[in-house]
C-alpha positions in Angstrom: 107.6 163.6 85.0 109.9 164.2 87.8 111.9 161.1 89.2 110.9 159.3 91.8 112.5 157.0 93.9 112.1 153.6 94.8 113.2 151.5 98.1 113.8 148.2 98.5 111.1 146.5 100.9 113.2 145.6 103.2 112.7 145.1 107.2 116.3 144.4 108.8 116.1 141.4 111.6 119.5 139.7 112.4 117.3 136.8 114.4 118.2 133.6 112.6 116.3 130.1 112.3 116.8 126.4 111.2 114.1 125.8 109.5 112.2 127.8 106.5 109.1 128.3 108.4 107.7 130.4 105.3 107.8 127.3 102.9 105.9 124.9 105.2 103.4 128.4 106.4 102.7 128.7 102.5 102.3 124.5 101.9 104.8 124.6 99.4 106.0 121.4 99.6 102.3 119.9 98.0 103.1 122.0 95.4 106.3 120.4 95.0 105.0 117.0 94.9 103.9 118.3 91.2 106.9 120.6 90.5 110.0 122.5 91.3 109.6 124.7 88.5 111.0 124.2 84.5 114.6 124.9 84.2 113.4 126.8 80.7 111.2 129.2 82.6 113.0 132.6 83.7 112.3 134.9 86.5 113.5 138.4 86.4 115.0 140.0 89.9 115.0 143.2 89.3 116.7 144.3 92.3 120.0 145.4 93.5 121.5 142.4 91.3 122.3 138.7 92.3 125.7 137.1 94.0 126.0 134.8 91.3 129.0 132.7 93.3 126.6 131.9 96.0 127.1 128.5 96.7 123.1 128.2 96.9 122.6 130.1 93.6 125.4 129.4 91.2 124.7 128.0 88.0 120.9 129.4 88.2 121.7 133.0 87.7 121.9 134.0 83.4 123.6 137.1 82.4 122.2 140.2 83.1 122.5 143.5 83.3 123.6 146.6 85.5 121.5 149.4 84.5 123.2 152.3 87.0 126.9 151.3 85.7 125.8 150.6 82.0 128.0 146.8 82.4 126.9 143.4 82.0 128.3 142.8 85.6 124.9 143.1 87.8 126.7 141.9 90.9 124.8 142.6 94.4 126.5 145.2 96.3 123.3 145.3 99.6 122.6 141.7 99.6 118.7 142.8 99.2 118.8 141.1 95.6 120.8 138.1 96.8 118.1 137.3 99.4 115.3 137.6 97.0 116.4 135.3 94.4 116.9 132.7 97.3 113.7 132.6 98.4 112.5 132.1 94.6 115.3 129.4 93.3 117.7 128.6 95.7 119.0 124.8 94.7 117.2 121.9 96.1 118.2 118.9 97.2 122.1 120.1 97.4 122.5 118.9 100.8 123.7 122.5 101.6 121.4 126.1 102.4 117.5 126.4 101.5 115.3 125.4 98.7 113.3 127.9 96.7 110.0 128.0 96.3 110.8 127.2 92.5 114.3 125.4 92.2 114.4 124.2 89.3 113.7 127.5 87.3 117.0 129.9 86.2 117.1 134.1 87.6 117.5 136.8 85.1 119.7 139.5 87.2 118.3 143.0 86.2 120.5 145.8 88.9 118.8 148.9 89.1 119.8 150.4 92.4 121.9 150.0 95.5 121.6 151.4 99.0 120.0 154.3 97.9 117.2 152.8 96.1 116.5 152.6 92.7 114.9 155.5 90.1 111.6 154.6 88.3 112.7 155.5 84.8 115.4 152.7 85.3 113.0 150.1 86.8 110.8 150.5 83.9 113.6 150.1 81.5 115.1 146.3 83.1 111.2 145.6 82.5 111.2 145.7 78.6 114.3 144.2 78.9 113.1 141.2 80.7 110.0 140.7 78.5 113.0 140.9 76.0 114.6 138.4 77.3 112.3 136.0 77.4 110.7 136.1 81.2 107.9 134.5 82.6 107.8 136.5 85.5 109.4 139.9 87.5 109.9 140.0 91.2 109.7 144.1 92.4 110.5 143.7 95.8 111.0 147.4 95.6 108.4 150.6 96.2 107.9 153.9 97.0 104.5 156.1 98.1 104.4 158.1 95.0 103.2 156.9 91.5 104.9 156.8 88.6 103.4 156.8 84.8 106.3 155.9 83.1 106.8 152.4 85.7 103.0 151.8 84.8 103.6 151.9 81.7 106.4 149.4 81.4 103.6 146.9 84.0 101.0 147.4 81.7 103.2 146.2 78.8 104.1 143.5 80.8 100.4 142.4 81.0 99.7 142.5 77.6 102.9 140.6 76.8 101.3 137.8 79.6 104.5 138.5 81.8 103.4 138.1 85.1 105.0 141.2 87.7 104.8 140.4 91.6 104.9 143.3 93.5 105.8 143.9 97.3 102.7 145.7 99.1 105.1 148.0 100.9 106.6 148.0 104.8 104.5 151.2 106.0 101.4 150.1 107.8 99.8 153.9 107.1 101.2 154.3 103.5 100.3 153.8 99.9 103.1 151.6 97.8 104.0 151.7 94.3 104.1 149.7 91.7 102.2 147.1 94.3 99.2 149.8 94.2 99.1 149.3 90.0 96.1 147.2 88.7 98.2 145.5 86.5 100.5 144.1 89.4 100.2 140.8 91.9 100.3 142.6 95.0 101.8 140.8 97.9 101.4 142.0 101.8 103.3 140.6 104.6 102.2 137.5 107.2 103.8 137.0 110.2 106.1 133.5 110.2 102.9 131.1 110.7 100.9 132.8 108.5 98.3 133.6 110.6 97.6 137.4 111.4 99.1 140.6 108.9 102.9 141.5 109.8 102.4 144.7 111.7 104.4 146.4 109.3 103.0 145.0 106.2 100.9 148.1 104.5 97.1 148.2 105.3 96.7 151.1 102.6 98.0 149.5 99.5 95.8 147.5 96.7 96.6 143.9 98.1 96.0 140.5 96.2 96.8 138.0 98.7 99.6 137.7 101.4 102.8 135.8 101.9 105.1 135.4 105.6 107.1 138.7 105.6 109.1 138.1 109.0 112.3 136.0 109.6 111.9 135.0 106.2 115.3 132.1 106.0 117.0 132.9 102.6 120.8 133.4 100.8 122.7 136.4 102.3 125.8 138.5 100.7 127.6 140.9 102.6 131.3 141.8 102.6 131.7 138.8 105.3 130.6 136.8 102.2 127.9 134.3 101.2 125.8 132.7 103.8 122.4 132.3 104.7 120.1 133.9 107.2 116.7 135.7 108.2 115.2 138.7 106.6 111.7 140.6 106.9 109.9 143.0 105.1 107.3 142.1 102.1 110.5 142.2 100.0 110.6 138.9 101.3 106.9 137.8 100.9 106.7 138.9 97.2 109.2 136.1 95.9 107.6 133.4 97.5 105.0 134.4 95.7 107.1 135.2 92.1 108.1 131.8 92.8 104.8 130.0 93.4 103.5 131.8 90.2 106.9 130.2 88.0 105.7 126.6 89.6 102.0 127.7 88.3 103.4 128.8 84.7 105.9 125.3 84.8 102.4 123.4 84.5 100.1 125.5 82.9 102.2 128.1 81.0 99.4 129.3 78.6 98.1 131.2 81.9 97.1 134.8 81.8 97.9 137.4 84.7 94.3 137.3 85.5 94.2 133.7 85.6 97.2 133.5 87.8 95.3 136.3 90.0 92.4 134.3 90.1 94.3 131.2 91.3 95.8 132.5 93.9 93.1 134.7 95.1 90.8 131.8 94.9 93.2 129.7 96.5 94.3 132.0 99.2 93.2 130.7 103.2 91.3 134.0 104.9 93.4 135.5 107.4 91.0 136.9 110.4 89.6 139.5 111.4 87.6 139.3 107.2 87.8 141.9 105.7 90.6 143.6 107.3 93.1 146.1 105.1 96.1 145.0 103.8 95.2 140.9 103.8 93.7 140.8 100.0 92.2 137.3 100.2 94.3 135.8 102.3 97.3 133.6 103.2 99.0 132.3 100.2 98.3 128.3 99.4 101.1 127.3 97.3 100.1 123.4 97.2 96.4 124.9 95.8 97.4 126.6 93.6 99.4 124.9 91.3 97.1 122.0 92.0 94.5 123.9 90.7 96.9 125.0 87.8 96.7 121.7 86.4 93.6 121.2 87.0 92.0 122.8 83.6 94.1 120.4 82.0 92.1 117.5 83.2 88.8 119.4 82.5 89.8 119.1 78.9 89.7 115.8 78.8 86.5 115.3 80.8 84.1 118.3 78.3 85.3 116.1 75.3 82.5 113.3 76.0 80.6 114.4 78.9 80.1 118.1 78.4 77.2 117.6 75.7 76.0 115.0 78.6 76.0 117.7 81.3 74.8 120.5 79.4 71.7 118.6 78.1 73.1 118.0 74.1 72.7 114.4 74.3 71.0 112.3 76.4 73.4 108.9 77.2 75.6 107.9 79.6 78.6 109.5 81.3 82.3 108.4 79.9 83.7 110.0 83.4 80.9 111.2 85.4 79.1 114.4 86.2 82.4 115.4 88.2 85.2 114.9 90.2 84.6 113.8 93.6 88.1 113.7 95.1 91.4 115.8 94.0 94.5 114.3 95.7 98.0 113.6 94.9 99.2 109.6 94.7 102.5 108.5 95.2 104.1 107.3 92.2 107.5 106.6 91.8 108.6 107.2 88.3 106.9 110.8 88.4 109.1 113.4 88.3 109.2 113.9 92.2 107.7 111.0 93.2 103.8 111.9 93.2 101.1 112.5 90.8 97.4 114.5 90.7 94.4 112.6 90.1 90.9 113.1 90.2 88.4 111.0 90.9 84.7 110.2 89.2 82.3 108.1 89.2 83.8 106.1 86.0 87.6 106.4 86.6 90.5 107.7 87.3 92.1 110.4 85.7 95.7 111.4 86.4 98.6 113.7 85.1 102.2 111.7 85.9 104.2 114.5 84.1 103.3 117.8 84.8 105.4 119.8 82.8 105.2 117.2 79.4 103.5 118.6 76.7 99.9 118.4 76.9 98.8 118.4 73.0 99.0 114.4 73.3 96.5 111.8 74.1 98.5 110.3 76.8 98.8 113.7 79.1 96.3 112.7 80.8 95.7 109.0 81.8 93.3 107.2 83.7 94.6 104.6 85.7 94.5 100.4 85.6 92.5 100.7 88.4 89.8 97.3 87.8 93.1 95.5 87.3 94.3 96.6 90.8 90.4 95.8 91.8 90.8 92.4 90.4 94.1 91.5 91.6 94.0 93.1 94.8 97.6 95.4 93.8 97.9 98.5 94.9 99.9 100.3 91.5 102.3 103.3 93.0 104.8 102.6 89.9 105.5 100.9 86.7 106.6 98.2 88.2 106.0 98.9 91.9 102.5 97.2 93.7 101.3 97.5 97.3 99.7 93.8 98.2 95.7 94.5 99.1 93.1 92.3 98.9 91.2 91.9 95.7 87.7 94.1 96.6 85.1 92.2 97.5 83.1 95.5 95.8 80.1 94.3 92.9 80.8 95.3 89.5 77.6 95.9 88.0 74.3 96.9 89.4 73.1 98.8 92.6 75.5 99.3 95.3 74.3 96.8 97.4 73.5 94.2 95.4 73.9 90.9 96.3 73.3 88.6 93.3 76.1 89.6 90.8 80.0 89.1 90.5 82.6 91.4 92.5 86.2 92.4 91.5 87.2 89.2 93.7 85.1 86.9 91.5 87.8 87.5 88.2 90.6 87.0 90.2 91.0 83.5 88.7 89.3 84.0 85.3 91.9 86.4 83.7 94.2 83.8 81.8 90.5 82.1 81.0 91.4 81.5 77.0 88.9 83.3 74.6 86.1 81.8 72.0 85.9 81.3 68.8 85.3 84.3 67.1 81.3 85.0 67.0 80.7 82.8 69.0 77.7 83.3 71.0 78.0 84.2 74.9 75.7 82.5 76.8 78.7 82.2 79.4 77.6 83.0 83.0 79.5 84.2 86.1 77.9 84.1 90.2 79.3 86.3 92.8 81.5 83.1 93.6 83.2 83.1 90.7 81.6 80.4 89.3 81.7 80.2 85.7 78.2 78.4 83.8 76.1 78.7 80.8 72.2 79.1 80.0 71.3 79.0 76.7 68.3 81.2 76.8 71.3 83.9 76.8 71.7 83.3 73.1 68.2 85.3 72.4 70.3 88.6 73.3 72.2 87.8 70.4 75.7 88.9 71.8 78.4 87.5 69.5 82.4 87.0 71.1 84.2 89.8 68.7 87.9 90.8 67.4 90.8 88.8 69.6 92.9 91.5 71.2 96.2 89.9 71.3 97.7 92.1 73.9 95.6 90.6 76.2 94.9 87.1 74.5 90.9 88.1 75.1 87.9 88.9 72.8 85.8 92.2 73.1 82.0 91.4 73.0 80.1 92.8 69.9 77.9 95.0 72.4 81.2 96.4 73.6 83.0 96.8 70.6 80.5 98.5 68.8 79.8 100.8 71.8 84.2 101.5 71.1 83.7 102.2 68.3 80.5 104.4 68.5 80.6 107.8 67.0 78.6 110.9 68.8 77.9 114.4 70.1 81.5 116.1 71.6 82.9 118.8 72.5 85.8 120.1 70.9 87.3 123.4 69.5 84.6 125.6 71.5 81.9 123.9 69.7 80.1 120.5 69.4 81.3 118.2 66.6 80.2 114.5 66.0 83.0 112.1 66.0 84.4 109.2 67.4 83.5 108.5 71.0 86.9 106.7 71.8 90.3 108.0 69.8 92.3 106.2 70.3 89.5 102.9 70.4 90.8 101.4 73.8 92.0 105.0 75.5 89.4 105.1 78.2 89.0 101.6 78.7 92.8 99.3 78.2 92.4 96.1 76.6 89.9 93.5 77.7 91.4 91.1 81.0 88.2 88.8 81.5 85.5 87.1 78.6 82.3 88.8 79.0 80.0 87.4 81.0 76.4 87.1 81.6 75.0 87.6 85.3 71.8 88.4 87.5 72.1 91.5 89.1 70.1 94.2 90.6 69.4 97.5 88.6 67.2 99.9 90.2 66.0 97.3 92.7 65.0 95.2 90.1 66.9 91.6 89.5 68.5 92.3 85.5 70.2 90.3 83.3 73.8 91.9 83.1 76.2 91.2 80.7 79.8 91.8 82.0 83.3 92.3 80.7 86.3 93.8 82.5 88.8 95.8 80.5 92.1 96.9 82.6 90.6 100.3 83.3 86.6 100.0 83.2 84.6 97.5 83.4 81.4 97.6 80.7 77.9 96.4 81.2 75.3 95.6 78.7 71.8 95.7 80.3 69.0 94.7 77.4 66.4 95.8 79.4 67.8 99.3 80.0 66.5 102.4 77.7 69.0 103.4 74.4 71.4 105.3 74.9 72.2 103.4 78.4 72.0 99.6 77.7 76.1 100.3 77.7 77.6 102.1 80.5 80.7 102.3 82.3 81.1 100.6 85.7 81.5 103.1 88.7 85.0 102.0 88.6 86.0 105.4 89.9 83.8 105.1 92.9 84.3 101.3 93.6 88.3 101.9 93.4 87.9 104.7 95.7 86.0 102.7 98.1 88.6 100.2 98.4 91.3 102.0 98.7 90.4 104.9 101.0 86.9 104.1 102.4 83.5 105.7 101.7 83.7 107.8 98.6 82.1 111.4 99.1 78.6 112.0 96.8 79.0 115.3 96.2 81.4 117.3 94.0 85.3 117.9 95.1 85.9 121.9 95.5 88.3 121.4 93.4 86.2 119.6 90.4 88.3 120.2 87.3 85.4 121.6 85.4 84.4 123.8 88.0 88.2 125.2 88.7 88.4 125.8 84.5 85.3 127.8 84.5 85.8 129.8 87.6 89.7 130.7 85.2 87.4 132.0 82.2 
């Protein structure tokens, strides 16, 4: 095929700014809350090479490659490259220059032009050698308006290798751009610097994904004056905020397929008005929402286990988290990585990830939080060892909302160092929404024996409650339904028993029930005789109570970001 070449997307604006409008226009810095990026995880520039000396780059660039002088020396001679890899990794927190959108992830310099562009035979070549090399992603902040089957080529490889190319939509509003214009290729357009109408130069005839700010873009600059930093437009300089968003996407989630990632981000995108016009995709790229909703799959994992055969109609008993998420947010907590971790909210519990980028084939990946101990104590946990004085919630633990008969969170406060029964002993032991602790015998017909001491805690488990731990059942696992144990490890969803259990009178379904209660340091468990198999033991509505005293009214319908719902939307 003849050669074609290719030109560096690249709008020339010598306008400089403070501030990194495009970071704050794209919400980056929610995403960063979760991560900067792995410093494992590679993005290929393939460009007119890296100034590796840059005071905002060095020590992030590996070797690479200069494919038009055959050396391993791909030193920028336009600057175009330079700029690039700023916007995707500059260092953070250095007290000096920008931060990338992912700065914590290393650059694999790939040269394969100069001023004069770049040929499409060479391109293609620094992409095998990438996916050689081991990256997760390749910037092309390069195009040109005729195809190339020998570039689409090396892209579809790519694809089937799960390497993820980003593509610059092109700086001719009336024009078609390759490789942007390639199936197989994230597609990025041009915003102006707020994000909120297309950059008039940003191509309206190009295949577009989403779109990402394209003018004054703050990033590293090399020129002969040396290394500095300064303003540049074009949707050269859209496509690596994008590159980099997708590396922060990988660093939490890296089995992610290209379609996935496209799906996130297209999902994820805001509209940019007029709808529907050419050249805007889906929208305005949302950073923070994306790797957000990333994670998210991870937590739906942990929810189908138990409550998938629930929801689908398998088995009929009662929800381990609840029928979904009702609020997705991000917590402060200070020994996560960057000071903040995601949680999701459900009827039940908590759950939450503290450590994105951990391995996720372990039990503790994802947790759910001590939250009836914070109910109880009135401590607000945002670390380890780090509490935020409250007031214990004056919430009820068991039965209808607004009952008015039974204990609330308040009423333990002065029971937890209460020492335990004899073993077997039968609990006739009562509790009033004072606190007040009694006994009535006619308890004893329920049959309710105090079970194994749990010496973490100094307290006994209740033999409703610890044969309920124990249970085994219908779950979801492997693609299929299995039966097996309910709770692995025994004590995961719950923690270890605070309080005795305790019997008490409480409204269920408007009707005055005798309740026995215990509360464990993340759920509280009720036992209600009178209430059909299969739901005599349920879990409190921790989740909702917690919620409810920490941020007010909890919403009753499902979070657009529901964990299940976010997963499915990926498959």
């Amino acid at each position: 095929e003849p050669e074609v070449r290719y030109f560096f997307q690249y709008e020339p604006n010598d306008e400089l700014f403070a501030e990194q409008r495009w970071a704050v226009t794209t919400r980056l810095p929610e995403a960063w809350d979760l991560t900067t990026g792995r410093s494992d995880l590679v993005v290929a520039v393939i460009d007119s090479g890296i100034y590796a000396d840059h005071p905002d780059l060095a020590g992030k660039v590996l070797p690479g490659y200069d494919y038009l002088r055959r050396d391993p020396d791909p030193d920028d001679e336009v600057g175009h490259g330079t700029a690039v890899a700023g916007i995707i990794a500059a260092h953070a927190d250095d007290a000096q220059g920008i931060a990338g959108a992912a700065a914590s992830v290393m650059l694999l310099p790939l040269k394969v032009g100069d001023a004069s562009g770049a040929s499409s035979a060479t391109i293609a070549e620094a992409i095998y050698a990438a996916i050689e090399q081991g990256a997760d992603v390749i910037n092309l902040s390069l195009g040109a308006d005729t195809p190339s089957a020998t570039l689409e080529r090396a892209i579809d490889y790519a694809y089937e290798q799960r390497v993820v190319v980003v593509a610059a939509a092109g700086n001719k509003p009336d024009a078609v751009t390759f490789p942007a214009s390639y199936a197989r290729t994230i597609s990025v357009g041009g915003a102006v610097a707020d994000g909120t109408a297309l950059a008039e130069f940003s191509s309206r005839i190009t295949r577009v994904d989403l779109v990402a700010p394209a003018v004054n873009n703050l990033t590293t600059t090399w020129s002969d004056a040396g290394p500095g930093w300064g303003t540049v437009s074009g949707t050269s300089f859209s496509a690596p905020i994008v590159s980099g968003t997708v590396a922060l996407m990988r660093s939490v989630q890296p089995e992610l397929t290209v379609e996935q990632v496209r799906r996130l981000l297209v999902s994820t995108a805001r509209p940019l008005g007029p709808a529907g016009q050419p050249g805007a995709g889906a929208g305005l790229l949302d950073a923070g929402a994306a790797v957000r909703q990333a994670l998210l799959p991870s937590l739906a994992r942990t929810w189908q286990v138990a409550d998938r055969p629930v929801s689908e109609g398998i088995v009929r008993r009662t929800w381990l988290w609840g029928p979904y998420a009702f609020a997705v947010r991000t917590e402060p907590y200070s020994e996560a990585p960057h000071g903040a971790r995601l949680v999701a909210y459900y009827d039940k519990a908590r759950m939450e990830v503290t450590e994105p980028e951990a391995p996720q084939d372990t039990s503790w990946y994802v947790t759910n939080g001590l939250l009836v101990r914070e109910l109880i104590t009135g401590q607000v946990q945002v670390g380890d060892t780090t509490f935020l004085p409250a007031s214990p919630a004056q919430i009820p633990v068991a039965g209808d909302p607004n009952d008015t008969l039974g204990p609330t969170y308040a009423s333990f406060a002065r029971l937890l160092a209460v020492p335990p029964p004899e073993v077997e002993t039968v609990i006739v032991q009562t509790i009033d929404r004072g606190g007040q602790v009694g006994a009535d015998e006619r308890l004893a017909g329920y049959g309710v024996l105090a079970g194994p001491l749990i010496p973490e805690t100094n307290h006994r488990v209740a033999s409703v409650f610890w044969e309920y731990l124990n249970s085994q059942g219908v779950l979801y696992q492997g693609g299929g339904y299995v039966t097996g144990a309910l709770f692995d490890p025994a004590f995961y969803a719950t923690g270890f028993p605070i309080t005795e259990a305790y019997w008490t009178r409480a409204i269920v379904a408007g009707v005055v029930r005798d309740v026995l209660v215990q509360c464990f340091e993340r759920r509280c468990l009720t036992y209600t005789p009178a209430n059909p198999e299969g739901w005599q033991v349920e879990m409190g509505n921790v989740g909702q109570h917690y919620y409810r005293w920490r941020y007010g009214e909890p919403p009753y319908e499902p979070s657009p970001e529901d964990p299940m719902a976010v997963a499915l939307r990926l498959n």
